[in-house]
Biopython code that builds the backbone (N, CA, C, O; Angstrom):
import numpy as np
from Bio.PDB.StructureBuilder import StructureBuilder

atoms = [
    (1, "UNK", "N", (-4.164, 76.372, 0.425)),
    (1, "UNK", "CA", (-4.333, 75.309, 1.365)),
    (1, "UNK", "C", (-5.371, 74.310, 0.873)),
    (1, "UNK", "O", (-5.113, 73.107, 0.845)),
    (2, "UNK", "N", (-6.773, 74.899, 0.410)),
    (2, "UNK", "CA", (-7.204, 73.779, -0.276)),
    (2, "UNK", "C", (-7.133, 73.412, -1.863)),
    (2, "UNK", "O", (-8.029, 72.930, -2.557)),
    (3, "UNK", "N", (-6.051, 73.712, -2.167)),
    (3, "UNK", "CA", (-5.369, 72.720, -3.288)),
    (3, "UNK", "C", (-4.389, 71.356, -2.237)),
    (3, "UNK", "O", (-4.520, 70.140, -2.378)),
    (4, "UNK", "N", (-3.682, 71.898, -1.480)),
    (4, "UNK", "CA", (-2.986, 70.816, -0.905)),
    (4, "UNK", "C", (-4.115, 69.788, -0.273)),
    (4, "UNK", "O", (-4.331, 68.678, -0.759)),
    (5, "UNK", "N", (-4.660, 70.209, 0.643)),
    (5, "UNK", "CA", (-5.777, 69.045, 1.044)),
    (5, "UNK", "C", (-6.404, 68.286, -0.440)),
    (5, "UNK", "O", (-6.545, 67.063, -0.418)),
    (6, "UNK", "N", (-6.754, 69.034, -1.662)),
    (6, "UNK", "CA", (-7.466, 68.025, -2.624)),
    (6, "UNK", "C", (-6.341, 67.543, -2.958)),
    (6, "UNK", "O", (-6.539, 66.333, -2.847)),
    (7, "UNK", "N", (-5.035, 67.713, -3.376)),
    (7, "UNK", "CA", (-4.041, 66.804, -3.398)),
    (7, "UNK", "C", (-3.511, 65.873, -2.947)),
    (7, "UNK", "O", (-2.928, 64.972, -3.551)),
    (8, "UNK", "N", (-3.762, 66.089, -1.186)),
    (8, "UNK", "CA", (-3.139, 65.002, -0.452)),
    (8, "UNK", "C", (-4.484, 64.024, -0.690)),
    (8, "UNK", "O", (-4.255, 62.823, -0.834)),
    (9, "UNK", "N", (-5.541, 64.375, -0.724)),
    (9, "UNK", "CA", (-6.980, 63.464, -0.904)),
    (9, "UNK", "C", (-6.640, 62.880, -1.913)),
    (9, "UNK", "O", (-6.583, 61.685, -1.623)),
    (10, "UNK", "N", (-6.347, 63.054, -3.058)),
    (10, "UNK", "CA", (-6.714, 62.608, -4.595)),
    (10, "UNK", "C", (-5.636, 61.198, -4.299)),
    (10, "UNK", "O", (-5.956, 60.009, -4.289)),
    (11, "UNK", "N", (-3.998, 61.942, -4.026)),
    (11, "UNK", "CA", (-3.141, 61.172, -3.609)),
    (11, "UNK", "C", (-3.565, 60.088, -3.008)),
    (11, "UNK", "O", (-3.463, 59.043, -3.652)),
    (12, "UNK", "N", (-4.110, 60.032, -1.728)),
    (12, "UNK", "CA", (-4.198, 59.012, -0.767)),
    (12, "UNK", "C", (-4.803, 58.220, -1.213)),
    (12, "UNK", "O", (-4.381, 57.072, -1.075)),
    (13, "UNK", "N", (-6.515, 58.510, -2.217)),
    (13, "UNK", "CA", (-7.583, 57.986, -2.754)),
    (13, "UNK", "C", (-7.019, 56.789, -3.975)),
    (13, "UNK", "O", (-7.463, 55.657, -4.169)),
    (14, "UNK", "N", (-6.016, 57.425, -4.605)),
    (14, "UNK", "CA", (-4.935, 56.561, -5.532)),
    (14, "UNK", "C", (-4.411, 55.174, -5.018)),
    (14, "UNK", "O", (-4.613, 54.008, -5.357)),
    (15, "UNK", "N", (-3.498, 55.917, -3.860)),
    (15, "UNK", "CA", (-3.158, 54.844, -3.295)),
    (15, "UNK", "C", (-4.232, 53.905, -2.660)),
    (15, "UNK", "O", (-4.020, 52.701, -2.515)),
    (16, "UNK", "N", (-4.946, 54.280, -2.431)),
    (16, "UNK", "CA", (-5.996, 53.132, -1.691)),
    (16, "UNK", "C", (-6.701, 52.103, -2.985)),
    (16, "UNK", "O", (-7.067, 50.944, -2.788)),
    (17, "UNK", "N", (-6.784, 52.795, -4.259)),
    (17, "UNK", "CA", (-7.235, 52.105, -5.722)),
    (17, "UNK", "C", (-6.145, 51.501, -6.205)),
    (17, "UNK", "O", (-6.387, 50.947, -7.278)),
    (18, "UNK", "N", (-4.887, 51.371, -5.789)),
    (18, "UNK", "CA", (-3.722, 50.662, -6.208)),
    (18, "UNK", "C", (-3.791, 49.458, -5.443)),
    (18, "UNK", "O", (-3.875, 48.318, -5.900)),
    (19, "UNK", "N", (-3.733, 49.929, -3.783)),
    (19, "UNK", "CA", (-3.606, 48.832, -3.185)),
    (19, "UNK", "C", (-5.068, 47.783, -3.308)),
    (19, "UNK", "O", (-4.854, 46.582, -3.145)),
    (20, "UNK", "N", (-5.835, 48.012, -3.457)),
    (20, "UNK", "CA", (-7.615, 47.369, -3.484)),
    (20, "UNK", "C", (-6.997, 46.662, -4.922)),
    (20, "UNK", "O", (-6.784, 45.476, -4.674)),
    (21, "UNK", "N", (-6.710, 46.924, -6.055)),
    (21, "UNK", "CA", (-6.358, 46.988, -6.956)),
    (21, "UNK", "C", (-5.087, 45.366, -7.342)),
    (21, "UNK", "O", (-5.196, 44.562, -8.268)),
    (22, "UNK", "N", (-4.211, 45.397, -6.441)),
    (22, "UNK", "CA", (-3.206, 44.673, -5.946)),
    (22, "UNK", "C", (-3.421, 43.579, -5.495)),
    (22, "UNK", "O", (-2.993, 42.488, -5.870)),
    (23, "UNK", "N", (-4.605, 44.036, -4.045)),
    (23, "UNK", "CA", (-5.351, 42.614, -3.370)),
    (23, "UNK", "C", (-5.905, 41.982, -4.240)),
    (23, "UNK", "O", (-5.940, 40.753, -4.301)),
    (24, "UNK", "N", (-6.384, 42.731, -4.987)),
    (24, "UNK", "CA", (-7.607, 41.829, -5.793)),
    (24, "UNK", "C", (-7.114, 40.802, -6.780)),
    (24, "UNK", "O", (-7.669, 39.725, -6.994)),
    (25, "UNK", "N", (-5.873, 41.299, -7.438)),
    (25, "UNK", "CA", (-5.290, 40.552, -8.200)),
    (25, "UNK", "C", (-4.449, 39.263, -7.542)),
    (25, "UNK", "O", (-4.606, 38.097, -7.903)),
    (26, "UNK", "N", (-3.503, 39.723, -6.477)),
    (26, "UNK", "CA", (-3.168, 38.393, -5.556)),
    (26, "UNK", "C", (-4.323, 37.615, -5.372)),
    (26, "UNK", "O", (-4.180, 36.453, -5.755)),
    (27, "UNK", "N", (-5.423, 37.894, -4.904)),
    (27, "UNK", "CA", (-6.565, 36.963, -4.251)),
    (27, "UNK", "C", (-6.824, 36.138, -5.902)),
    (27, "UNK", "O", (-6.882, 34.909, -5.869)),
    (28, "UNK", "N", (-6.954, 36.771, -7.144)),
    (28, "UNK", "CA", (-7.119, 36.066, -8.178)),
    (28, "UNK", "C", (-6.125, 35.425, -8.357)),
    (28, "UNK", "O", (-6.684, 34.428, -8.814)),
    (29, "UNK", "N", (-4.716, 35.086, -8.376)),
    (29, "UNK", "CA", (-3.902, 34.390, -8.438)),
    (29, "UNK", "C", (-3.878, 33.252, -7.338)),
    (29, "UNK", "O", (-4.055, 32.107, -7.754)),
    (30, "UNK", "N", (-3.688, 33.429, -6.050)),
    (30, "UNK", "CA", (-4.729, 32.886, -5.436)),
    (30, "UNK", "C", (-5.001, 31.354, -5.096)),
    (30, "UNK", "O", (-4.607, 30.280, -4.641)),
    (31, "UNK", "N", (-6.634, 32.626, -6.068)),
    (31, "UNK", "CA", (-7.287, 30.925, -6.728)),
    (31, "UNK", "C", (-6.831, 30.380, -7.695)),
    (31, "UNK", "O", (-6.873, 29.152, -7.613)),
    (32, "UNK", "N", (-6.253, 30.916, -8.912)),
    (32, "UNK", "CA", (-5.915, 30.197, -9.802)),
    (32, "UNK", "C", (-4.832, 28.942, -9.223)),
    (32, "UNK", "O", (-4.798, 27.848, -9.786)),
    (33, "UNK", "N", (-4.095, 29.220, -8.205)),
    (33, "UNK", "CA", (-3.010, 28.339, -8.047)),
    (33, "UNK", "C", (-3.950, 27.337, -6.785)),
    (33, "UNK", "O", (-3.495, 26.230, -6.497)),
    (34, "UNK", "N", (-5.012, 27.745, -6.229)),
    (34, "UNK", "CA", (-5.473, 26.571, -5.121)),
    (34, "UNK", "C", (-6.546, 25.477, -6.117)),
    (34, "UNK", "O", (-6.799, 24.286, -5.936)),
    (35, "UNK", "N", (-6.927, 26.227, -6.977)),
    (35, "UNK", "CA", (-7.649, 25.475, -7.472)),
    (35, "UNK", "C", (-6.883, 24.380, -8.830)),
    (35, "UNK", "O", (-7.690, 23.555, -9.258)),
    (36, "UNK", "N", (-5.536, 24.327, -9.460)),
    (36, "UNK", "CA", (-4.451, 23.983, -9.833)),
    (36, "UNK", "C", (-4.195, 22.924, -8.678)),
    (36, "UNK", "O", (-4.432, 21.736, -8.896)),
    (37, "UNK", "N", (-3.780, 23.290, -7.626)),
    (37, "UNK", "CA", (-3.701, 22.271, -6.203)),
    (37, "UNK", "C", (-4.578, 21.039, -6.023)),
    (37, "UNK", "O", (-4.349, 19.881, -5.671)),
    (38, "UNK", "N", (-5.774, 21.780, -6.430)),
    (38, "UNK", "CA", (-6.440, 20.769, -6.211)),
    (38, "UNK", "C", (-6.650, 19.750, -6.763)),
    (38, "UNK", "O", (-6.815, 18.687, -6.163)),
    (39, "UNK", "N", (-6.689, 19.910, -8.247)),
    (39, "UNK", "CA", (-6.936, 19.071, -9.289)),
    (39, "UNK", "C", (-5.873, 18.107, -9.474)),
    (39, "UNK", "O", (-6.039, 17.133, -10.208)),
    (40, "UNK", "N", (-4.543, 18.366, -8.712)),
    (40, "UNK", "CA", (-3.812, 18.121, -8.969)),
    (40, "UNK", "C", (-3.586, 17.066, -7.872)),
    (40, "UNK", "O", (-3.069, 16.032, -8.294)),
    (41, "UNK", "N", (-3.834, 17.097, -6.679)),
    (41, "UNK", "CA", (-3.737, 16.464, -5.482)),
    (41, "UNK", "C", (-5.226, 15.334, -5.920)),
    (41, "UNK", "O", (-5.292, 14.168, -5.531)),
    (42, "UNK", "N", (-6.048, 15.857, -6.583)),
    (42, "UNK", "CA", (-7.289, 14.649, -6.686)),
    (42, "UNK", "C", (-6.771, 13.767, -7.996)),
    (42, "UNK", "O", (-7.060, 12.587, -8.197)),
    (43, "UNK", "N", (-6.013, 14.533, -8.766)),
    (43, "UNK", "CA", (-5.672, 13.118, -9.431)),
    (43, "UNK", "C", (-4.645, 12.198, -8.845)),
    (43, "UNK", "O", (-4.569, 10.999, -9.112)),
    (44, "UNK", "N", (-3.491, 13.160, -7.643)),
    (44, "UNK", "CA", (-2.499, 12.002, -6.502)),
    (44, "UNK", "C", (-3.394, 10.857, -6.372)),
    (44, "UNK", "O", (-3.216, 9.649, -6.535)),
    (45, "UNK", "N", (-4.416, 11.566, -6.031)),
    (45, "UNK", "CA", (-5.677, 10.703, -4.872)),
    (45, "UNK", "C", (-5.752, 9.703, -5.499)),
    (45, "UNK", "O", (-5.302, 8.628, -5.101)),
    (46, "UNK", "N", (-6.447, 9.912, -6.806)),
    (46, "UNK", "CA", (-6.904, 8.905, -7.578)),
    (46, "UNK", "C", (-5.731, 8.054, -7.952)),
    (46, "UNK", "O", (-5.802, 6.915, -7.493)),
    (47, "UNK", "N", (-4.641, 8.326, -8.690)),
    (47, "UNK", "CA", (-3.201, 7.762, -8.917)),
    (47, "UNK", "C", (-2.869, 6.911, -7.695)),
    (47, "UNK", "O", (-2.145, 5.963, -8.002)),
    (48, "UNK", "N", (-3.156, 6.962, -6.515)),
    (48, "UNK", "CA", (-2.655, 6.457, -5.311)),
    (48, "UNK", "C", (-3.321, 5.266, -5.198)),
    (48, "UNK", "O", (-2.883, 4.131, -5.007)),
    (49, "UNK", "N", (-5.565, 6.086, -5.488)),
    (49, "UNK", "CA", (-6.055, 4.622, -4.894)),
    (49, "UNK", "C", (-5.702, 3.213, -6.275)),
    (49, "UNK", "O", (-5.652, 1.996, -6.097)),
    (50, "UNK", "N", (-5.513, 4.002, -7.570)),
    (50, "UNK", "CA", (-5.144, 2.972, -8.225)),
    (50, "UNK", "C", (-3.876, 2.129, -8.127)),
    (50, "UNK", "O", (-3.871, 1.010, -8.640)),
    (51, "UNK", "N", (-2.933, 2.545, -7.574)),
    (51, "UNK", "CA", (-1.884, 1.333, -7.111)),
    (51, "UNK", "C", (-2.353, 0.437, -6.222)),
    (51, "UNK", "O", (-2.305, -0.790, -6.308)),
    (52, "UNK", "N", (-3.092, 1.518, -4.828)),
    (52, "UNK", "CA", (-3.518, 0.728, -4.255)),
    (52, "UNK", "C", (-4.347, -0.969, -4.705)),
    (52, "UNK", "O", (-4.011, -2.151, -4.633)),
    (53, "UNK", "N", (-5.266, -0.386, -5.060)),
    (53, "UNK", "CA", (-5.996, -1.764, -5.622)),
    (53, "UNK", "C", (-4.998, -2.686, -6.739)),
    (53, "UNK", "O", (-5.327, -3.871, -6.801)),
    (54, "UNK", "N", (-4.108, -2.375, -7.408)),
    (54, "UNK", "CA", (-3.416, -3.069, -7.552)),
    (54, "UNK", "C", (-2.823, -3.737, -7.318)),
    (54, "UNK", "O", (-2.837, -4.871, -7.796)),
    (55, "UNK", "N", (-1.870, -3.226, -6.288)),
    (55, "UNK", "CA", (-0.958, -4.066, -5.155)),
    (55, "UNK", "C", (-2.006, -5.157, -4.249)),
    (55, "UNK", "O", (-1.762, -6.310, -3.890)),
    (56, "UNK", "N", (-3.442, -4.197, -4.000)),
    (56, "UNK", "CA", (-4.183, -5.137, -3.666)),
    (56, "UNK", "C", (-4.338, -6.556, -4.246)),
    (56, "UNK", "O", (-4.175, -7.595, -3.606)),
    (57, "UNK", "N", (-4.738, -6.439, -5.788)),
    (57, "UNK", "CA", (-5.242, -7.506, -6.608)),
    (57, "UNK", "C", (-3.788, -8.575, -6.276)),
    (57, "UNK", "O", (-3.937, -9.735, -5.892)),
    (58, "UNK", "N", (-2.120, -7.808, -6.551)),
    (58, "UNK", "CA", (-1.620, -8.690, -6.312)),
    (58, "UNK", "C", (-0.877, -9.410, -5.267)),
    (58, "UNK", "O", (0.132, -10.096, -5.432)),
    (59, "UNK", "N", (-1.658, -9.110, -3.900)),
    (59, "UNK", "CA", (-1.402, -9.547, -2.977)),
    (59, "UNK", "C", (-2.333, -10.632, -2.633)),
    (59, "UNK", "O", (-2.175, -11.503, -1.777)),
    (60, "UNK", "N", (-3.454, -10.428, -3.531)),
    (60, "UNK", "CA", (-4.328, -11.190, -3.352)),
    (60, "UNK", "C", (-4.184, -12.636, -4.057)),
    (60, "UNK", "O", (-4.828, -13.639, -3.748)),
    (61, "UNK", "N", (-3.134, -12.526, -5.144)),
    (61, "UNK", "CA", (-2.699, -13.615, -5.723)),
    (61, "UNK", "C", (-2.056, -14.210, -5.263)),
    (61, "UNK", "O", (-2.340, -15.361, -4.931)),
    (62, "UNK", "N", (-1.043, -13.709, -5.080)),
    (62, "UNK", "CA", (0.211, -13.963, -4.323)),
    (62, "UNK", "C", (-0.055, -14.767, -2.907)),
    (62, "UNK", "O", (0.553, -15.761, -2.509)),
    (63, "UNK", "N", (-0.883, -14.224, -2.406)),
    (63, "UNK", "CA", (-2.111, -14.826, -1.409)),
    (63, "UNK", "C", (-2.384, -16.476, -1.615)),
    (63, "UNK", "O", (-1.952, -17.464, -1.022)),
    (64, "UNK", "N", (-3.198, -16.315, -2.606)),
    (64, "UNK", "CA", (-3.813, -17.334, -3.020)),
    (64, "UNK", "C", (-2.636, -18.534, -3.412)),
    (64, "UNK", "O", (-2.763, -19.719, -3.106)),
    (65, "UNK", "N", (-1.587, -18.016, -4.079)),
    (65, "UNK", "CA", (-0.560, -19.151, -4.609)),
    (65, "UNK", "C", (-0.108, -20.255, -3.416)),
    (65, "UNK", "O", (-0.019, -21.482, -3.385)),
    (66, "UNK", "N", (0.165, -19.010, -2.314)),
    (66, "UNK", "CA", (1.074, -19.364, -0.797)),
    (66, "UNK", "C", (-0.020, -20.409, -0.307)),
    (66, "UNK", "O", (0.387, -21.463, 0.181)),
    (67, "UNK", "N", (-1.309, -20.188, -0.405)),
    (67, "UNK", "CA", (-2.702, -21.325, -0.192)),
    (67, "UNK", "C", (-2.170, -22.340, -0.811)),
    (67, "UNK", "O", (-1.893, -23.347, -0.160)),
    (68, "UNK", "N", (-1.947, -22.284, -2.053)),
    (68, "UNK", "CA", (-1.859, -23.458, -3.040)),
    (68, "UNK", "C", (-0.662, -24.455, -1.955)),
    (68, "UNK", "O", (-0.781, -25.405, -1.182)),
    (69, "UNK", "N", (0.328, -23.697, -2.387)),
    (69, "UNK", "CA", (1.859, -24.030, -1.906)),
    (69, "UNK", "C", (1.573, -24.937, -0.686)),
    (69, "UNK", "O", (1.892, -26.124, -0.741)),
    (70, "UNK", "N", (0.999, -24.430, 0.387)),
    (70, "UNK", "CA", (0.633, -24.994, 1.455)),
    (70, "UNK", "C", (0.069, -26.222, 1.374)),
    (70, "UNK", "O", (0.526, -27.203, 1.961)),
    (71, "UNK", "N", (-1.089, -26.238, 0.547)),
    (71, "UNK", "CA", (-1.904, -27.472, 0.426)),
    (71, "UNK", "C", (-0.821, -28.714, -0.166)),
    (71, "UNK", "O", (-0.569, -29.607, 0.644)),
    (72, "UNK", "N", (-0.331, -28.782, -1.210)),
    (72, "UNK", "CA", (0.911, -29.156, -1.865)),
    (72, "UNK", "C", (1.743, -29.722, -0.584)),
    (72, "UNK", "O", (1.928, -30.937, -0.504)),
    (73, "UNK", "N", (2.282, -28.782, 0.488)),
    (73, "UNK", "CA", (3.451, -29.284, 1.107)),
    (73, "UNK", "C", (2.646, -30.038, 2.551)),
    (73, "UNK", "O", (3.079, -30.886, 3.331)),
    (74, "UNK", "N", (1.325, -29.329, 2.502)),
    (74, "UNK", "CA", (0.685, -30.456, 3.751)),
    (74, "UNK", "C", (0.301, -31.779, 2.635)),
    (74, "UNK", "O", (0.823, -32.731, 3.215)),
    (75, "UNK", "N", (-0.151, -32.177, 1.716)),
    (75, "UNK", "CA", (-0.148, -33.579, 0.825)),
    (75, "UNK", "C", (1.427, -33.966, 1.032)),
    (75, "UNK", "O", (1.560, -34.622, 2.065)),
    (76, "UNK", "N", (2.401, -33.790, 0.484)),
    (76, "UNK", "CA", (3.900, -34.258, 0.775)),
    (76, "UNK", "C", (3.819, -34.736, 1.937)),
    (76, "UNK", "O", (3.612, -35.925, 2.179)),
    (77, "UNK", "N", (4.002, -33.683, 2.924)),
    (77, "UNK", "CA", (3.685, -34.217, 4.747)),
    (77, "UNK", "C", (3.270, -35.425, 4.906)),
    (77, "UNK", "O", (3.896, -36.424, 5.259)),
    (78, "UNK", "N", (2.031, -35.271, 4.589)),
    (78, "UNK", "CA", (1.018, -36.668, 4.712)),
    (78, "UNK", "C", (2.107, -37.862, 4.131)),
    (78, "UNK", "O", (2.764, -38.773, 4.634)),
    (79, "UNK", "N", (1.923, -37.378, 2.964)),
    (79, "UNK", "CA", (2.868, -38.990, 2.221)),
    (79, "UNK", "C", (4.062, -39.162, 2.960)),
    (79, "UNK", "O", (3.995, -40.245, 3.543)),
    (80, "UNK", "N", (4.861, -38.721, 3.138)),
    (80, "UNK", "CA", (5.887, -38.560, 3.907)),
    (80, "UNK", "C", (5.557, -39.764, 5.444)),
    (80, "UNK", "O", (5.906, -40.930, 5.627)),
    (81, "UNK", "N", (4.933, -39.015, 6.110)),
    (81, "UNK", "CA", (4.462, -39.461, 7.695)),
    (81, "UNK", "C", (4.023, -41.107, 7.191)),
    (81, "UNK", "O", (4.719, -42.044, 7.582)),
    (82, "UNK", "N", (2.911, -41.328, 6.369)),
    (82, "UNK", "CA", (2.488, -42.245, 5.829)),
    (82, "UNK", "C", (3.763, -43.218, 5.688)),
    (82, "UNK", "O", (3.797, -44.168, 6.470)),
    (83, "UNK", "N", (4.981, -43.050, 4.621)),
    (83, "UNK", "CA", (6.160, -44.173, 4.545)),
    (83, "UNK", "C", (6.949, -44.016, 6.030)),
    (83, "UNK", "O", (7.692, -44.939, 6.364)),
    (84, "UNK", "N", (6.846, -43.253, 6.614)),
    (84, "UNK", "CA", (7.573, -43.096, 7.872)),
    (84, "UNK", "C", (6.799, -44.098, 8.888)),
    (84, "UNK", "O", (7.611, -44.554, 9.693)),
    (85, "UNK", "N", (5.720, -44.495, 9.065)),
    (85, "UNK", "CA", (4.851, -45.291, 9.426)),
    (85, "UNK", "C", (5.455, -46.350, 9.157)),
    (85, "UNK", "O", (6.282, -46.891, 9.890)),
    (86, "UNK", "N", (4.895, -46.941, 7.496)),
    (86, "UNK", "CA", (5.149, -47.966, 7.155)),
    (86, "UNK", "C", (6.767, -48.928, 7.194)),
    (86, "UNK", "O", (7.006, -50.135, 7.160)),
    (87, "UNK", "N", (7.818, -47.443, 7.297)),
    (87, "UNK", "CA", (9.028, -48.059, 7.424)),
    (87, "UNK", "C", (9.394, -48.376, 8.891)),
    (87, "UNK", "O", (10.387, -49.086, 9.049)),
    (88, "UNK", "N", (8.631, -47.883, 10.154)),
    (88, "UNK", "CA", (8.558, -48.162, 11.420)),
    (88, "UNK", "C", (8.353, -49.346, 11.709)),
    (88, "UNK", "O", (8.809, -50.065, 12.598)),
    (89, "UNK", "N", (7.299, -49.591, 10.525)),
    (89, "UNK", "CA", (6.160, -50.877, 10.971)),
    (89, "UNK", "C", (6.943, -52.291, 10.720)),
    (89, "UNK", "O", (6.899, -53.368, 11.315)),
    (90, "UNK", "N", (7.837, -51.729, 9.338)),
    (90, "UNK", "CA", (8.498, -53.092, 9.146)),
    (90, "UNK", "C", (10.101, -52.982, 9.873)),
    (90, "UNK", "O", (10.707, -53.985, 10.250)),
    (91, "UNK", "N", (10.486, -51.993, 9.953)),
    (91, "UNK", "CA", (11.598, -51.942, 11.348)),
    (91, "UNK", "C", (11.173, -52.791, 12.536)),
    (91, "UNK", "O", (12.013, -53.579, 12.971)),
    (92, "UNK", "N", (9.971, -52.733, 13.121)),
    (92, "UNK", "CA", (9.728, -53.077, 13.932)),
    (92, "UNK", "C", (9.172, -54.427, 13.853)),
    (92, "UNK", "O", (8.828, -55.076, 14.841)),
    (93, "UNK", "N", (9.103, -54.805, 12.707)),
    (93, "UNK", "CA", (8.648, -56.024, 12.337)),
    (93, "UNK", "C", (9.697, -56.783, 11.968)),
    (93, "UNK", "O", (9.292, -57.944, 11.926)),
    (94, "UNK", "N", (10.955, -56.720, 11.648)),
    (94, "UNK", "CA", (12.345, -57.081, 11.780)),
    (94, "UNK", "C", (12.619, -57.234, 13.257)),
    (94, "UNK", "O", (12.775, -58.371, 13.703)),
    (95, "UNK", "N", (12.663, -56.589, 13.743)),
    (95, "UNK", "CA", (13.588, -56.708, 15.203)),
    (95, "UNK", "C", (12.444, -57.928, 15.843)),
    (95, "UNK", "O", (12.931, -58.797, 16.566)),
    (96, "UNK", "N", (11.139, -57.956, 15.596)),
    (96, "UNK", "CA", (10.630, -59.083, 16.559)),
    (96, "UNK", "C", (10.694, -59.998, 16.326)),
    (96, "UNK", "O", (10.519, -60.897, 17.148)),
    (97, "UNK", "N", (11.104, -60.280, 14.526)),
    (97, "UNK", "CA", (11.661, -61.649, 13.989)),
    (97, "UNK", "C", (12.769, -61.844, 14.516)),
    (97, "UNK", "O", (12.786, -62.721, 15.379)),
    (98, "UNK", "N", (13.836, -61.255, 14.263)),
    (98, "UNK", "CA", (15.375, -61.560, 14.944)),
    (98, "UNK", "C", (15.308, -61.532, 16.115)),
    (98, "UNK", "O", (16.411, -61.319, 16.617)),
    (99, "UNK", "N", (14.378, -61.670, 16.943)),
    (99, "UNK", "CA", (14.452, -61.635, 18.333)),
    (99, "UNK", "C", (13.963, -63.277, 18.609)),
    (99, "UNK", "O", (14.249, -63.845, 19.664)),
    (100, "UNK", "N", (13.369, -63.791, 17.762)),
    (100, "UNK", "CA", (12.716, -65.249, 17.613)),
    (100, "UNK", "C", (14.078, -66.548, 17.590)),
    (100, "UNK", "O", (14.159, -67.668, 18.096)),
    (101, "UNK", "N", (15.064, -65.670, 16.688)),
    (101, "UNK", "CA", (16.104, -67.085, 15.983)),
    (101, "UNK", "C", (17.675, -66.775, 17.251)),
    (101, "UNK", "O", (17.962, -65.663, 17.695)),
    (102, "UNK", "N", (18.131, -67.553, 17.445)),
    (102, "UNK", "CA", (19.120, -67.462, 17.871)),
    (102, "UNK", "C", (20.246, -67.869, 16.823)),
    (102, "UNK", "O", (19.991, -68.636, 15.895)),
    (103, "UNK", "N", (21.716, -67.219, 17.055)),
    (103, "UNK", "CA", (22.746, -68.453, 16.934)),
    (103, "UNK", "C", (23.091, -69.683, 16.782)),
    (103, "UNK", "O", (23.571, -70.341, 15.858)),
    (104, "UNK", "N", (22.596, -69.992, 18.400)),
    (104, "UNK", "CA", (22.944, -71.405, 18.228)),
    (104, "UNK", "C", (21.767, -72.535, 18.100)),
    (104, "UNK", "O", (21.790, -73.699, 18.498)),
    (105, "UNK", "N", (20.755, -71.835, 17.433)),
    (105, "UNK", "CA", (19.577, -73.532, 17.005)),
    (105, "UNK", "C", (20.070, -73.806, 15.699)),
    (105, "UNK", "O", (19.628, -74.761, 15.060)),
]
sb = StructureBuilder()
sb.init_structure("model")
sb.init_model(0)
sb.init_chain("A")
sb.init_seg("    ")
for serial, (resi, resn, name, xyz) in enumerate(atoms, 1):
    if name == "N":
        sb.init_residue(resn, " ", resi, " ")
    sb.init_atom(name, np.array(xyz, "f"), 0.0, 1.0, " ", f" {name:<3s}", serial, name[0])
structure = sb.get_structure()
């Protein structure tokens, strides 16, 4: 009988150094793969903020052009309104002459 008890002991004691044994190695794998994760997600990070600022820089141009563009089509405007004026002025400076002469003098 106590051969079977040191047997079932030795046994059980095994199994408990297998399984301790097991954990330990999952928990090292683990880390190897969170810390893989990580490095890997901080260079996303970094990869990300660098488009970012890119797309930034060229929105910021792109930005700036549409400024340009604007200034450009408010000068046109102006000139524009300006002969629209001046062709009013002498429209209207026609009709008050022909309003002076008749037919029949």
């Amino acid at each position: 009988m106590k051969k079977e008890v040191i047997a079932t002991l030795l046994a059980v004691s095994i199994q408990f150094f297998g399984v301790v044994w097991y954990i330990s190695k999952l928990d090292s794998k683990v880390n190897i793969l969170y810390d893989k994760f990580e490095k890997e997600s901080e260079q996303d990070v970094i990869e990300n903020q660098v488009k970012m600022k890119l797309d930034l820089a060229n929105l910021m141009k792109e930005v700036e052009q549409i400024k340009r563009d604007l200034k450009q089509a408010n000068k046109k405007d102006k000139t524009i309104m300006k002969q629209h004026e001046k062709l009013f002025e002498l429209i209207e400076g026609n009709n008050s002459n022909s309003s002076n002469y008749s037919y029949g003098d």
